[in-house]
C-alpha positions as CSV (number, residue, x, y, z in Angstrom):
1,X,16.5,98.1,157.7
2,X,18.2,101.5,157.6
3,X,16.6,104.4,156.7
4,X,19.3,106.0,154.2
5,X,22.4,104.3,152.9
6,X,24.9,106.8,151.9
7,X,28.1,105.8,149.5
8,X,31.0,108.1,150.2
9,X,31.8,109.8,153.0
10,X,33.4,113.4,151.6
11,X,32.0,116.6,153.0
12,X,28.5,115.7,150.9
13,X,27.9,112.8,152.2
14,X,29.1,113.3,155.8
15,X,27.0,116.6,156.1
16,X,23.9,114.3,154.6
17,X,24.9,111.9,157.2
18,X,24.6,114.5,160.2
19,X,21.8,116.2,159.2
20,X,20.0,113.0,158.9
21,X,21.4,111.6,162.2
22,X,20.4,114.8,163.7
23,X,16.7,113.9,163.0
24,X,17.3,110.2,164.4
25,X,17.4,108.6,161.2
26,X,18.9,105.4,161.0
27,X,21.9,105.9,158.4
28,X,24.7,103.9,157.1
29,X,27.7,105.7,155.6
30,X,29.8,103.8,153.6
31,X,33.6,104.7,152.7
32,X,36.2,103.1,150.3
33,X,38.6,105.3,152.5
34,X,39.7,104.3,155.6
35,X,40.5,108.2,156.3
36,X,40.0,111.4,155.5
37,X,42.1,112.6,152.6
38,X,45.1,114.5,154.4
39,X,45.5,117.2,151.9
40,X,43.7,120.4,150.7
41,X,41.3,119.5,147.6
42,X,38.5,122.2,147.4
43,X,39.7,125.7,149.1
44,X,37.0,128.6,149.0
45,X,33.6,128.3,150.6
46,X,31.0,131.1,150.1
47,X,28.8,132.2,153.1
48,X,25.7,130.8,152.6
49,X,27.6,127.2,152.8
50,X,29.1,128.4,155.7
51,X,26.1,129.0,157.5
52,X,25.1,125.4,156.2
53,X,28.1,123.9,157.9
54,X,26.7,125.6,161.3
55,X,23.6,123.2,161.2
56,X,26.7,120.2,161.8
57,X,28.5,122.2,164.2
58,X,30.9,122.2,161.6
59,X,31.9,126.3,161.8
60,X,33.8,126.9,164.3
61,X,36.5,124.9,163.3
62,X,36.5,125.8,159.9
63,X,36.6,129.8,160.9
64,X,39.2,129.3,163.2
65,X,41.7,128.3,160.3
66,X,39.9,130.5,157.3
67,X,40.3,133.7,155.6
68,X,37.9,135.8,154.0
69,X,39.1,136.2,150.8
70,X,40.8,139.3,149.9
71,X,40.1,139.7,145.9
72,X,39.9,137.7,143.3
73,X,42.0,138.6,140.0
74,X,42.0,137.5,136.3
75,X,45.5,139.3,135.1
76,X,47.5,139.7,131.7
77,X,50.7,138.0,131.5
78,X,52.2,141.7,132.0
79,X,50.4,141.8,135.4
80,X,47.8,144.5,133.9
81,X,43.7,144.1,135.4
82,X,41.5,142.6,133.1
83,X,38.2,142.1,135.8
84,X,38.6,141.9,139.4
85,X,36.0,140.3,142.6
86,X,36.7,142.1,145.5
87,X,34.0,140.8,148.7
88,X,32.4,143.1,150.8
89,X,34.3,144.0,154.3
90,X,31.0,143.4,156.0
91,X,29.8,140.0,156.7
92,X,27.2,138.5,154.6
93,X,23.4,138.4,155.7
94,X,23.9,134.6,156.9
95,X,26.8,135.6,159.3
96,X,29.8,134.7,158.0
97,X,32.1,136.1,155.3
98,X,30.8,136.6,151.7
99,X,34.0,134.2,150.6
100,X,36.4,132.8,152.4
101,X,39.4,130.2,151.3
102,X,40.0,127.4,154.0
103,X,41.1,124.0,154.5
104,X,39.4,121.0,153.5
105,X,40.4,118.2,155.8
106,X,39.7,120.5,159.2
107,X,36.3,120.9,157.6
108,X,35.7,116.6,157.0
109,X,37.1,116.4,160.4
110,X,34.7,118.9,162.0
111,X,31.9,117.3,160.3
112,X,32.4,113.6,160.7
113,X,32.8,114.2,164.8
114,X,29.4,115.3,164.7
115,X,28.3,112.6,162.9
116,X,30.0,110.7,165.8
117,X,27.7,112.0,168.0
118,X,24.7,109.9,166.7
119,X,24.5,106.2,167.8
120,X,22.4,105.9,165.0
121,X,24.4,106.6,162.4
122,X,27.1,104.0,161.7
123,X,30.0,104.4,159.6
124,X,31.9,101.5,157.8
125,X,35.2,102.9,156.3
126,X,37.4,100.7,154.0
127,X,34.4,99.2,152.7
128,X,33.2,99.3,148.9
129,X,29.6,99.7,147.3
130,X,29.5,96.2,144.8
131,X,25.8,96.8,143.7
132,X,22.2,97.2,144.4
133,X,18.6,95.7,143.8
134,X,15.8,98.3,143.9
135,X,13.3,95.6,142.1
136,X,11.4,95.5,145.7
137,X,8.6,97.6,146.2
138,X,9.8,99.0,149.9
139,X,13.5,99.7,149.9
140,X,16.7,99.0,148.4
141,X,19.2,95.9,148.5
142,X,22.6,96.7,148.7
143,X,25.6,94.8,148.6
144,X,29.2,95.9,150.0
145,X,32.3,94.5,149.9
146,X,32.5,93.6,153.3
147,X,30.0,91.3,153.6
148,X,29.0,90.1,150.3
149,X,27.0,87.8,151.0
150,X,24.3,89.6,153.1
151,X,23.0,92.3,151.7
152,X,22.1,95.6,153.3
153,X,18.4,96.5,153.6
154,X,17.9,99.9,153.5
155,X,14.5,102.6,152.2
156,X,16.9,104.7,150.3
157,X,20.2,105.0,148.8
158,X,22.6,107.8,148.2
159,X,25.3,108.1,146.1
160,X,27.8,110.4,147.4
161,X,30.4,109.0,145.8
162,X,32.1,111.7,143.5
163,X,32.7,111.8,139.4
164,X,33.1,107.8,138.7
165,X,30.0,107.3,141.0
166,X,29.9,103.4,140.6
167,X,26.1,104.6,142.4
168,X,25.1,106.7,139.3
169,X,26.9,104.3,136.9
170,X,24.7,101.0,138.5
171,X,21.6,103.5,138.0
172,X,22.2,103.9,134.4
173,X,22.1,107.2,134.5
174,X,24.0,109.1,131.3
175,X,25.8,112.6,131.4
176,X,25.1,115.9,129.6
177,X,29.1,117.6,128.8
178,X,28.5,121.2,128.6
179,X,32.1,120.5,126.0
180,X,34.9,121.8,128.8
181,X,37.4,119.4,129.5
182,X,40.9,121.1,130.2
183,X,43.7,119.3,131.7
184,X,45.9,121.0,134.7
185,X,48.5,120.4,136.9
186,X,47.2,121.1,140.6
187,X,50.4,121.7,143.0
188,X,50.2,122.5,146.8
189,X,53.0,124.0,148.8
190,X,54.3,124.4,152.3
191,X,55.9,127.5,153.3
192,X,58.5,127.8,155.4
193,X,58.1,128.7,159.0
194,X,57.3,132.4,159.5
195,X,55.9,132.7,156.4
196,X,52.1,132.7,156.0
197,X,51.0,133.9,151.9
198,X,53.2,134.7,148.9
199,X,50.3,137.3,148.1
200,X,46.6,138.2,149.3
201,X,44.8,138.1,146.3
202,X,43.4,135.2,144.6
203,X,45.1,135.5,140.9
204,X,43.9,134.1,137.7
205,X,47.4,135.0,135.3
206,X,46.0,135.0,131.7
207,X,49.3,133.9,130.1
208,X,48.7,132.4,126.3
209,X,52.0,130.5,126.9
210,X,50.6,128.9,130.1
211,X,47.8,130.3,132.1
212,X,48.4,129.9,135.9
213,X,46.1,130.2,139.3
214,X,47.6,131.3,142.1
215,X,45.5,131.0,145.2
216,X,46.7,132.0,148.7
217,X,45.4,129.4,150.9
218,X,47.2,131.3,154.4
219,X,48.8,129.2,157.7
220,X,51.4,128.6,155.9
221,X,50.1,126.9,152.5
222,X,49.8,127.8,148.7
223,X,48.2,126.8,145.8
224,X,49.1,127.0,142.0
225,X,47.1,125.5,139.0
226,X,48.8,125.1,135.5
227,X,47.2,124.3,132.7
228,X,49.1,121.6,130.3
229,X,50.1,122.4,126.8
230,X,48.7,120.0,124.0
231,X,51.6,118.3,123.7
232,X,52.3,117.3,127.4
233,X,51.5,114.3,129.3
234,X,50.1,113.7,133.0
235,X,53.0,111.6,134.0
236,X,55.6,114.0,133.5
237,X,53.8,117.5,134.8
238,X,54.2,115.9,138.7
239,X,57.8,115.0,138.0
240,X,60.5,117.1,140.8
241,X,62.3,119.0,137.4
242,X,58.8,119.8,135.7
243,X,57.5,120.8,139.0
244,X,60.3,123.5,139.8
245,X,60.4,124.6,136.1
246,X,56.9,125.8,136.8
247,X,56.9,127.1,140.4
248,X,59.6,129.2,140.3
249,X,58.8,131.8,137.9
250,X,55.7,132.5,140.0
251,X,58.0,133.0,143.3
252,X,57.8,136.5,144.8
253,X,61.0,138.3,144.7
254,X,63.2,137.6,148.1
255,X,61.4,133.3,147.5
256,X,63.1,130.7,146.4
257,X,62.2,126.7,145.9
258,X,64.5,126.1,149.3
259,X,61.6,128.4,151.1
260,X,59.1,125.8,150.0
261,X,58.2,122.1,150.0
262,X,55.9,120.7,147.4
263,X,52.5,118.8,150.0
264,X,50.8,117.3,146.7
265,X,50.7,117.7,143.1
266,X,47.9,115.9,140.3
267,X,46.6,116.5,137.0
268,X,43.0,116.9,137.1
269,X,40.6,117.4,134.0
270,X,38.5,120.3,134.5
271,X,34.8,119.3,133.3
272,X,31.3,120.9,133.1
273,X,29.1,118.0,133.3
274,X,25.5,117.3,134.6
275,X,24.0,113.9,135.3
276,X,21.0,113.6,133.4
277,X,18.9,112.3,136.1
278,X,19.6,112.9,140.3
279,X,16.8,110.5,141.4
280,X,16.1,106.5,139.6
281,X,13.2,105.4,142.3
282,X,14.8,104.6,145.6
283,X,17.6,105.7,144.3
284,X,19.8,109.3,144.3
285,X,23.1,111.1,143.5
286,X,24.2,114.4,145.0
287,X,27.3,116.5,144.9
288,X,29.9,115.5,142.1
289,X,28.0,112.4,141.0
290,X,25.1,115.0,139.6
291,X,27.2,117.3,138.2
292,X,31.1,118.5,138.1
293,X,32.2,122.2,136.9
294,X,35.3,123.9,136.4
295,X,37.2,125.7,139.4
296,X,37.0,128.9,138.4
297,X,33.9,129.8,140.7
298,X,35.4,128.4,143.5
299,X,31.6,126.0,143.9
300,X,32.0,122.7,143.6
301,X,32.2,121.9,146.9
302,X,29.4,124.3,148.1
303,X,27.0,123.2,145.7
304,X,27.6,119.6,146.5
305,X,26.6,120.4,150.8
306,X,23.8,122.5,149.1
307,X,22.8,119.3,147.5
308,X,22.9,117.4,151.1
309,X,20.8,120.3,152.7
310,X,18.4,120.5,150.0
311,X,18.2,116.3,150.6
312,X,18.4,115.3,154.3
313,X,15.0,117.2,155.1
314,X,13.1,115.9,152.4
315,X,14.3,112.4,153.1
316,X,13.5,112.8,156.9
317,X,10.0,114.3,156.0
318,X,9.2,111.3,153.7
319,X,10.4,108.9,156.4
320,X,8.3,110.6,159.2
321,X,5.0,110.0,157.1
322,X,5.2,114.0,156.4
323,X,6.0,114.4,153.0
324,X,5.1,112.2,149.7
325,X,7.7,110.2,148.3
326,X,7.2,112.7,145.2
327,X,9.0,115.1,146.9
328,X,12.6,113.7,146.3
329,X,11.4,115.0,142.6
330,X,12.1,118.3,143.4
331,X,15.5,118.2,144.2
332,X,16.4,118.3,141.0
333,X,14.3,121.4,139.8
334,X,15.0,123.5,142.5
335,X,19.2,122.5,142.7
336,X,20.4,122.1,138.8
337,X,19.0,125.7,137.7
338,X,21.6,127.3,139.9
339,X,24.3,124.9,139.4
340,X,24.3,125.1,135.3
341,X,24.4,129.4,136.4
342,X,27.8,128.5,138.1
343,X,28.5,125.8,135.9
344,X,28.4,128.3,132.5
345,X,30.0,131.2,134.5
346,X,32.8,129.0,135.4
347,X,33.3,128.0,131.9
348,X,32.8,131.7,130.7
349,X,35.3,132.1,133.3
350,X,37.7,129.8,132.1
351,X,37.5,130.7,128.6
352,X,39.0,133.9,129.4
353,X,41.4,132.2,131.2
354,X,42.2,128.9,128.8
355,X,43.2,130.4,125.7
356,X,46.8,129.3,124.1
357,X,46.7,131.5,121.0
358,X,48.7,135.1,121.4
359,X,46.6,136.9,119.5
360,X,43.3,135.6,121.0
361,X,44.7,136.6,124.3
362,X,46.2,140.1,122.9
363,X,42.3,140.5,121.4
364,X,41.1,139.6,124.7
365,X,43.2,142.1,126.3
366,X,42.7,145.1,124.5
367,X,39.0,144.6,124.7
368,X,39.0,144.1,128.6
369,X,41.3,146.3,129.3
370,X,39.5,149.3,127.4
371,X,37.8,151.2,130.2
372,X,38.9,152.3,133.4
373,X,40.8,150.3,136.0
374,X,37.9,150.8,138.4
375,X,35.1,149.6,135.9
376,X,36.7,146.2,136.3
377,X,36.6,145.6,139.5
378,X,32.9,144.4,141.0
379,X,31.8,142.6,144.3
380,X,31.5,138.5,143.8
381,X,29.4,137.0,141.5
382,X,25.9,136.5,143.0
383,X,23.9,133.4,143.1
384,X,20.4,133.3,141.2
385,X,17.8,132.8,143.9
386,X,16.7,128.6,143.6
387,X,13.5,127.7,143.5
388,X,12.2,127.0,146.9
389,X,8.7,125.0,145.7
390,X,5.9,128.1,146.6
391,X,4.5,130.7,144.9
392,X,7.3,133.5,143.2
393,X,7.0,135.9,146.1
394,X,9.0,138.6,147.4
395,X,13.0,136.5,148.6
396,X,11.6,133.8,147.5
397,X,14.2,131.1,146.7
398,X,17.1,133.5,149.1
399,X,19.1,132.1,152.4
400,X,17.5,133.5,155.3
401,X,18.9,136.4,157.0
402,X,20.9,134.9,160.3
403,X,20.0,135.3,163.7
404,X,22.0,133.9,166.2
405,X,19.4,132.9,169.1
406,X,16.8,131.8,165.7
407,X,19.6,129.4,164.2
408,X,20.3,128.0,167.8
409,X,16.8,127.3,168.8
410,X,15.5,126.0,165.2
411,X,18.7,124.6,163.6
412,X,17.3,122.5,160.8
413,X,13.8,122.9,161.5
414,X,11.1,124.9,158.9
415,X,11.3,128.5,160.4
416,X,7.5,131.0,160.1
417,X,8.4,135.1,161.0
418,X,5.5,137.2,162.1
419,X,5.5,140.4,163.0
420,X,4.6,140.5,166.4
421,X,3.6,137.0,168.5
422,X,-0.2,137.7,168.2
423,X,0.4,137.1,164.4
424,X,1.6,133.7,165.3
425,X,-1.1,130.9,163.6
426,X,-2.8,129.0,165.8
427,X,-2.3,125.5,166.8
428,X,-4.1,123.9,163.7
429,X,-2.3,126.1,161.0
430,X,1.1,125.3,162.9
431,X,0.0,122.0,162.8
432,X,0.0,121.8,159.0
433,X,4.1,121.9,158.9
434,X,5.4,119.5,161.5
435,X,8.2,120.8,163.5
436,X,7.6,124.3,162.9
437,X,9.4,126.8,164.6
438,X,7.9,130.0,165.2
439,X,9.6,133.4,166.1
440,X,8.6,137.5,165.5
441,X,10.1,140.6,165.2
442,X,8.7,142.9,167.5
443,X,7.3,142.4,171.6
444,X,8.6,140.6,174.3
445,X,10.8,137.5,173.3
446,X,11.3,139.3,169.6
447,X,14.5,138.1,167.2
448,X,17.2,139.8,167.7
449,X,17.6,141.7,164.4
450,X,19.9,144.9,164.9
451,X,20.6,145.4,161.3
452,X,16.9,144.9,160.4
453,X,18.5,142.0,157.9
454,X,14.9,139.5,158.3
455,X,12.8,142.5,159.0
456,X,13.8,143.5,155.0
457,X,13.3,140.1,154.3
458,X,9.9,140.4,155.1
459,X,9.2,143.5,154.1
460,X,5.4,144.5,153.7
461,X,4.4,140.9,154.4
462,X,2.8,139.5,157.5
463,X,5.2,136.6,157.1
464,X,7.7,135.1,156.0
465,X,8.4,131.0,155.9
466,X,11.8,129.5,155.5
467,X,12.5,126.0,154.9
468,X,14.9,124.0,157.1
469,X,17.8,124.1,154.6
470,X,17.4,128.3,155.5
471,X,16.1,129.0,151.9
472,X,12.9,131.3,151.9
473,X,9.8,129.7,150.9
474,X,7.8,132.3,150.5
475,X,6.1,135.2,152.3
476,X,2.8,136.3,152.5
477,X,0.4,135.5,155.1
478,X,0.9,133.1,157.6
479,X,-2.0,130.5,157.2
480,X,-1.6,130.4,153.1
481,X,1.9,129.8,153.8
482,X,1.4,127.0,156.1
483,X,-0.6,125.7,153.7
484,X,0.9,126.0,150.7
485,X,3.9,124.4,152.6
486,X,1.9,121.3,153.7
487,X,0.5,121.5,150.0
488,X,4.2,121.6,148.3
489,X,5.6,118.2,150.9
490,X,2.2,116.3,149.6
491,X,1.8,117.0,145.9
């Protein structure tokens, strides 16, 4: 019997699968796909996913084709400012770039050759889910295409497997639409040799006669969105005439279409929508079969390998005898609250954006264009903290600051700060959080903390306690910690 069956083998569930794997779960990943998807689909990750990706040996890679972005624009059709996101020069408290754009298939690559790493993880690609039995009282029946006829035993079962989630469908499950469903044409381009970006800046073009994104994925590649009038149909927005009628007005001066070569081009449906329930016994969704939202945010994809760090640890807890099985309930809880944030931003985003009528967009205009130039420009949208199970205390629900030598030694572990080592716990408070790792601040062997980044993290308190997904369960003391951890994995 496997531990954890996982349908769909995207960046979600292949960064579920390597975390898992990681702990020496036994996991089967199942994939209609018999390889990764060869072009760019999701292109900005924020830092704190970044940092997640570390955990699967997954950054490197990804770094070494990225680029932090430079700003992020919403413009008239006349080129004028209406609000601009420009990220900080520094890097982020996790380590890496407050946003960066970068490309999707070095990431699934990265990812799935550490998940090549575990013998006990096995992979079936070209294989699809059929259906499942959860009417036992100790695991889940599942049967693929492959082998029809003898089902896979396994404790749990994951659905990873995007919008259509045939997981979440068989589960019954329903879906809350937050009413934002608005079809564009999605085209990426080659540039010619030589040539790396058309422009820096990220660029949302508030054009009532077709509003356009222009994203400047770098090496060589490009991105533009266009949103469909009413009267157009899928089928013809991807056709070679349609395709140029659109591109090349957006063409810098000194660019032409011969400079270019069109890699991909879709018509996707941008949607806000939420699952109404991540978890049916034995049985969970994660990433874009719990909930979808519009582009404009740039978080689909990092919300959906939030989802997989939030998940792995529980599972492995449960499956260790740690944890109570009622802890898969607060996945849910702790992950939608942020998601709906970016889920209604991105639409608030969009509907300054999607807006066909002239004089709504002229409105729109004058009002956001009122003040000063420098009034519209602001840093990039923070994340509301999530909650991280304890007691409201000071970070409480925020990504740990990153050390270096504390992220190499710990990796997906739960991590207790103390001030100095003789404010370590001893033994039998450790002993209350399997696989704690614990580190300080000051004395021999200390953190190296040069910017004093997880010394302000824990502030006045004699500790702080971080869970292995890096987000801050609390601080406090040390012993109430322990045990209001140990309370939290067995309520």
């Amino acid at each position: 019997m496997y531990d954890v069956t996982i349908v769909g083998y995207g960046p979600v569930g292949a960064v579920l699968a390597a975390l898992l794997g990681a702990k020496g779960r036994k996991v089967l990943v199942v994939e209609r796909d018999t390889s990764i998807y060869p072009l760019p689909r999701a292109v900005h990750m924020d830092h704190e996913v970044f940092r997640l990706i570390s955990l699967v040996n997954a950054d490197e890679a990804v770094m070494a084709i990225s680029r932090p972005t430079a700003s992020y624009d919403f413009e008239t059709a006349d080129g004028d400012l209406l609000m601009g996101f420009v990220p900080p020069l520094e890097l982020a408290p996790t380590g890496y770039p407050w946003s960066s754009i970068f490309h999707q298939p070095t990431l699934e690559k990265a990812i799935r050759a550490d998940v090549a790493r575990h013998p006990n993880v096995e992979v079936r690609l070209g294989v699809e889910f059929v259906s499942y039995d959860d009417s036992g009282s100790d695991g889940v029946r599942v049967i693929f295409s492959d082998d029809p006829q003898n089902p896979v035993e396994t404790k749990y079962l994951v659905g990873c497997d995007g919008g259509r989630s045939p997981v979440r469908r068989q589960a019954g499950i329903g879906m809350d639409d937050l009413d934002f469903n608005e079809p564009w044409v999605v085209v990426d381009v080659l540039l010619k040799e030589g040539m790396d970006v058309l422009h820096k800046a990220s660029r949302q073009i508030c054009d009532p006669q077709r509003p356009v994104t222009s994203i400047p994925i770098g090496h060589g590649r490009h991105r533009w969105e266009f949103m469909l009038l009413r009267d157009e149909v899928d089928q013809d927005m991807t056709a070679p005439q349609k395709l140029e009628s659109l591109i090349a007005p957006q063409l810098p001066d000194g660019v032409t279409m011969a400079d270019i070569e069109v890699e991909r081009s879709a018509v996707y449906t941008f949607h806000g929508v939420f699952a109404e329930r991540w978890r049916d016994g034995r049985v969970l969704i994660a990433g874009d079969a719990a909930h979808q939202m519009p582009p404009f945010m740039g978080q689909g994809l990092c919300s959906g390998v939030r989802d997989a760090a939030n998940l792995a640890w529980k599972l492995d807890a449960i499956l260790s005898g740690h944890a109570s099985d009622a802890l898969l309930d607060t996945v849910q809880p702790e992950r939608e609250p942020q998601i709906r944030f970016i889920t209604e931003t991105a639409i608030g985003m969009g509907q300054v954006v999607c807006t066909h009528d002239p004089e709504i967009a002229r409105a729109r205009d004058a009002e956001m264009c009122a003040g000063p130039r420098e009034e519209r420009i602001s840093g990039m949208p923070g994340l509301p903290p999530v909650e991280s199970g304890g007691e409201e205390t000071l970070n409480a629900g925020l990504p740990l600051a990153k050390d270096a030598g504390l992220d190499a030694a710990a990796v997906y572990q739960p991590i207790l700060i103390v001030r100095s080592k003789e404010d370590a716990p001893d033994d039998a408070g450790a002993s209350k959080v399997p696989g704690l790792h614990i580190a300080w601040l000051e004395g021999e062997g200390a953190l190296h903390d040069p910017d004093g980044l997880l010394a302000e993290q824990l502030a006045d308190a004699d500790a702080l306690l971080a869970r292995p997904d890096k987000i801050i369960f609390g601080t406090g003391n040390a012993n109430d910690l322990l045990a209001g951890f140990n309370q939290y994995l067995n309520a």
